[in-house]
C-alpha positions in Angstrom: 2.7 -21.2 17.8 6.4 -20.8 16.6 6.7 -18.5 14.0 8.6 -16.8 10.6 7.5 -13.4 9.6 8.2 -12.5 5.7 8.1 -8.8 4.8 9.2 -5.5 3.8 6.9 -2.4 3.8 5.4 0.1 6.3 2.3 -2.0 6.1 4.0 -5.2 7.0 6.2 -3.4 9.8 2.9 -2.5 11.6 1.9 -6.6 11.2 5.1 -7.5 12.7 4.6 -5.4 15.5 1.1 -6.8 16.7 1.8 -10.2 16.2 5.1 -9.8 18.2 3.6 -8.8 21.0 0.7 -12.2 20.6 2.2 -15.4 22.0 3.2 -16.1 18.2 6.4 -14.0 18.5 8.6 -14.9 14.8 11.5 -16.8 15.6 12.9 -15.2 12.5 11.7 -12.0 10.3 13.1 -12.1 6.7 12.8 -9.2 4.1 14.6 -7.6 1.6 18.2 -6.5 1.3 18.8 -2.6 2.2 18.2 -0.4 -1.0 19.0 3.1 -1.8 16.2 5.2 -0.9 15.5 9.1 -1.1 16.2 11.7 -3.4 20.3 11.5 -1.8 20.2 7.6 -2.9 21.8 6.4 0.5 21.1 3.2 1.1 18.4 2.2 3.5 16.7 -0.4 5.4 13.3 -1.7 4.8 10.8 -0.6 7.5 10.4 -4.3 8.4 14.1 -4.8 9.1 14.1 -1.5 11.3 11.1 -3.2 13.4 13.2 -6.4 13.9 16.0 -4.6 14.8 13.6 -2.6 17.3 11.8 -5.6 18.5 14.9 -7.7 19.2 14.2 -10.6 16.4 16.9 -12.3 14.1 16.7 -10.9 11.3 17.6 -12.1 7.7 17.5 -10.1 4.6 18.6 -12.7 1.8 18.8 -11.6 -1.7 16.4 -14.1 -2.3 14.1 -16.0 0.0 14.0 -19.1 -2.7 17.7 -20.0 -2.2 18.6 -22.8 -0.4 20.1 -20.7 2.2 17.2 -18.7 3.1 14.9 -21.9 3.1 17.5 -23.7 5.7 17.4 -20.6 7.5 13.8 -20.5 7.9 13.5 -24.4 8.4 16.2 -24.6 11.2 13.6 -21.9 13.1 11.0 -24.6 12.9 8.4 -22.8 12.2 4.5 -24.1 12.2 3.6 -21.1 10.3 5.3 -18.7 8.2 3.2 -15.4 8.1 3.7 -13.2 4.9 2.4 -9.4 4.3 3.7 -6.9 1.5 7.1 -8.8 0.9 7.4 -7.4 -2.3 9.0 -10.5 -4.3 7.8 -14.0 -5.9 7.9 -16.9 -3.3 8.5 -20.2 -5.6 8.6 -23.8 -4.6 9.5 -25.5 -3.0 9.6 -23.3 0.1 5.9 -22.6 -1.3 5.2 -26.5 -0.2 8.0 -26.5 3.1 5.9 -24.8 5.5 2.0 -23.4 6.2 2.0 -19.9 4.9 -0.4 -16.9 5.9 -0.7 -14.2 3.7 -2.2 -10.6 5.1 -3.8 -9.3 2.4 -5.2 -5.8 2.7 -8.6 -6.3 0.5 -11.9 -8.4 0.4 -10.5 -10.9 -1.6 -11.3 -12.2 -4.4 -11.8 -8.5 -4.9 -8.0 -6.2 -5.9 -5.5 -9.3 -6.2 -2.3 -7.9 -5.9 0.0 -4.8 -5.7 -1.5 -2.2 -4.9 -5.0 -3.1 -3.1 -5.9 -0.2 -1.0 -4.8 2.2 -3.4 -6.9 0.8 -6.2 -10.0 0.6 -3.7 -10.0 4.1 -2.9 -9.1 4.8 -7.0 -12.3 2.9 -7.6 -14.9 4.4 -5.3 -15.5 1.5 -3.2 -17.3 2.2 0.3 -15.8 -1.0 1.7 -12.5 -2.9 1.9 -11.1 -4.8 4.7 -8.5 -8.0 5.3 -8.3 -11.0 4.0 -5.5 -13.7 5.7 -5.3 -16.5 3.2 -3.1 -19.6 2.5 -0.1 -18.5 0.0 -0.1 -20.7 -3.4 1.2 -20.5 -6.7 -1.5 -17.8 -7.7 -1.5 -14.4 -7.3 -3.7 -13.5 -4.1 -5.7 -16.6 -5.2 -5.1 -18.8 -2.5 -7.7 -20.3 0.2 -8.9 -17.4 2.4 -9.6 -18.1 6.1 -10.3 -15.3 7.8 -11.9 -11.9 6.4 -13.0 -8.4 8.1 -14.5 -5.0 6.6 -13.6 -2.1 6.8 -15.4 1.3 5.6 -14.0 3.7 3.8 -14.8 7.4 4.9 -15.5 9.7 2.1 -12.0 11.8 3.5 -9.6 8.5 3.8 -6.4 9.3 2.6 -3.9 5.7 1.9 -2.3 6.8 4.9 -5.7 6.9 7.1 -7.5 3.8 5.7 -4.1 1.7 5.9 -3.4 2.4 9.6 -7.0 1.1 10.3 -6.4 -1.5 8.1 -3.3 -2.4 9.6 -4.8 -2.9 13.1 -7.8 -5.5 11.6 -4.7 -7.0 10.0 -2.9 -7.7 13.0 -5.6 -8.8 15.2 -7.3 -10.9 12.4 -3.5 -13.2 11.9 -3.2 -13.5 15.4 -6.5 -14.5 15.4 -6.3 -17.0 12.7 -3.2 -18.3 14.5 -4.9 -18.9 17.6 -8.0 -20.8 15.9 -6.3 -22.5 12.8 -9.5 -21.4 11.4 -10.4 -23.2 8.2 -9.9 -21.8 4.4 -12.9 -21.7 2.0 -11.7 -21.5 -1.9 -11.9 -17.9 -3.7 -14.6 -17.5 -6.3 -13.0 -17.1 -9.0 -15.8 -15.8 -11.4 -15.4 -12.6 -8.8 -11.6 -11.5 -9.1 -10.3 -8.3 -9.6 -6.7 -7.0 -9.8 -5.2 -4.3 -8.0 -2.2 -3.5 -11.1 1.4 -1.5 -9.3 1.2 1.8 -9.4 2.3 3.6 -12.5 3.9 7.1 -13.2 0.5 6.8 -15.8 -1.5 6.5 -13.0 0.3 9.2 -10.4 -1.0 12.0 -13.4 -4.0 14.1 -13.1 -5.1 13.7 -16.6 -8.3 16.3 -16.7 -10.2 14.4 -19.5 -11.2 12.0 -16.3 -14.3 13.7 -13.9 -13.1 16.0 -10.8 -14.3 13.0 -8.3 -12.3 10.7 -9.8 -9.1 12.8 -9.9 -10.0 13.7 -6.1 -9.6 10.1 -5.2 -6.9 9.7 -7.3 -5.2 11.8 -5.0 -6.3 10.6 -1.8 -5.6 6.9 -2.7 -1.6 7.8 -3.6 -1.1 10.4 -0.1 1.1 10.3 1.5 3.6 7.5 0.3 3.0 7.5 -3.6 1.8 11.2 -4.3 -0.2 12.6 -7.7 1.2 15.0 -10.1 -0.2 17.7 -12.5 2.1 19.2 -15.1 2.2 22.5 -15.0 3.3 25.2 -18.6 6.7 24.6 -18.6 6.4 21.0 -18.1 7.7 20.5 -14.6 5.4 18.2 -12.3 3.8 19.6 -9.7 3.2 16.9 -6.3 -0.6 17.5 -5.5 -1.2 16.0 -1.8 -5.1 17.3 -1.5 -7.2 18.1 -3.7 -11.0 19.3 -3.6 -13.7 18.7 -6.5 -16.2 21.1 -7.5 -19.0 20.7 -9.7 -18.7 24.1 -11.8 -16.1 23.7 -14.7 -12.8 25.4 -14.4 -11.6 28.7 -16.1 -9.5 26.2 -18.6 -11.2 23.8 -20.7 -9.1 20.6 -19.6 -6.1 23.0 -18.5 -4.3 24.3 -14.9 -5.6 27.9 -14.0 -3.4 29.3 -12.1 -5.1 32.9 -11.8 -7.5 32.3 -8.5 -6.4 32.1 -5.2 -5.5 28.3 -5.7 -4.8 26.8 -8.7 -7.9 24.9 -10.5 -7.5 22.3 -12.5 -10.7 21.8 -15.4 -11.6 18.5 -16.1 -14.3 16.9 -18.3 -16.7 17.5 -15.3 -16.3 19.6 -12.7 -12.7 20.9 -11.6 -10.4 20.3 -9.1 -9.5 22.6 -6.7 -5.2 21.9 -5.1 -5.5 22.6 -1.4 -1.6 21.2 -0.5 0.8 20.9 -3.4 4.3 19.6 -3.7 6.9 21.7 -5.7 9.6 20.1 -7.3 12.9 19.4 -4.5 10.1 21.1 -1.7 8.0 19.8 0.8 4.9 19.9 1.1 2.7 23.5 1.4 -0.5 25.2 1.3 -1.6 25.9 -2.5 -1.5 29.6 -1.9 1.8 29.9 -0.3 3.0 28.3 -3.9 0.8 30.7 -5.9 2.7 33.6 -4.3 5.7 32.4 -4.5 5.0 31.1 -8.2 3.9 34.4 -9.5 6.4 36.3 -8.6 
């Protein structure tokens, strides 16, 4: 089946990658334009782009995929499907109307619509998510779904581990529903959840929440995203693993640093930084920052 592939994040680029190497090979990939990236600001390519580039696809990277240049360009490719994952901007009509489109979605939809699905998953305590690959409409996530997969989620699962599995049942579910042209069944609507973007709100270890919630607070945003805890003199400190423990910490609702890691109390149980992220460092062992802290 002839292809376009719409997309723009680490997510998508792993996508890409399985379904170019199905017989459904894009004619075209379009994602967004190059932005500046990284604490430097240099401007940097999307990781979907860098996959075209690496796969040997044309590549288009339109300011927006609604003008009527981008919709000619994907219309002179012919496409019979266009296949969308984390693309990271509106697609409008008409070009919602010009083509079939398949959306990846990285969730048991009608459960976490939107931004930030795996993330809010793992925030939530679920023990299940999977993929959904669904007809794009008007809606957010609501479209027709016509394929779905589970996927457990292991009591350790970082972002970083659960998407890479999800990533795989992602690509082998589209190519899948490209092979069949399997048939979409209408979301229940009474069942919808949202996944909101991820907010610097949300990146905070605020201890009047419970230690296990904190803890997968942190394991939903590592590696990509990253929590924070501030510490005395206001200055954020990156926390990439965390441990809860069911005794209360030697601060009501404050960061001890006096122990051989620091402890964070919460209104149950405390949370205990295993790796921590200093500002302008990488990552390190909590101790190694204690030491270097303290003196």
């Amino acid at each position: 089946m002839r292809t376009v592939y719409l997309g723009t994040s680490e997510f998508a680029a792993a996508i890409l990658r399985r379904l170019a190497g199905s017989p459904h090979r894009p004619e075209l990939v379009i994602t967004r334009p190059d932005r500046p990236r990284g604490r430097g600001r240099l401007l940097g390519a999307p990781p979907v782009a860098d996959a075209a580039r690496e796969l040997g696809i044309e590549l288009d990277q339109p300011e927006s995929v609604n003008d009527e240049a981008a919709r000619a360009r994907i219309a002179a490719a012919r496409p019979e499907a266009v296949c969308v994952c984390a693309f990271g901007a509106l697609i409008k009509e008409p070009l919602l109307s010009e083509h079939p489109l398949l959306n990846v979605h990285p969730s048991l939809l009608p459960r976490w619509r939107g931004a930030a699905p795996v993330e809010r998953a793992i925030m939530a305590g679920d023990q299940t998510t999977g993929v959904s690959i669904m007809r794009l409409t008007a809606g957010l996530d609501s479209g027709p779904v016509c394929l779905q997969a589970s996927q457990p989620i292991e009591p350790g699962d970082t972002y970083g581990t659960l998407a890479e599995r999800l990533q795989a049942l992602g690509g082998e579910l589209l190519v899948e529903a490209l092979d069949s042209s399997a048939p979409c069944a209408e979301q229940d609507e009474a069942k919808a959840t949202y996944a909101e973007k991820i907010t610097a709100a949300d990146r905070r270890l605020d201890p009047a929440r419970t230690a296990p919630e904190l803890e997968r607070v942190v394991r939903a945003l590592t590696p990509h995203i990253g929590a924070n805890v501030e510490l005395a003199d206001g200055s954020l400190l990156g926390v990439r693993e965390a441990r809860a423990r069911p005794e209360p910490g030697a601060l009501n609702g404050g960061l001890s640093l006096d122990g051989a890691r620091p402890v964070l109390g919460c209104r149950k149980g405390s949370l205990e930084l295993v790796v921590v992220v200093p500002a302008g460092r990488r990552p390190m062992p909590a101790e190694d920052f204690l030491r270097g802290y303290r003196s």
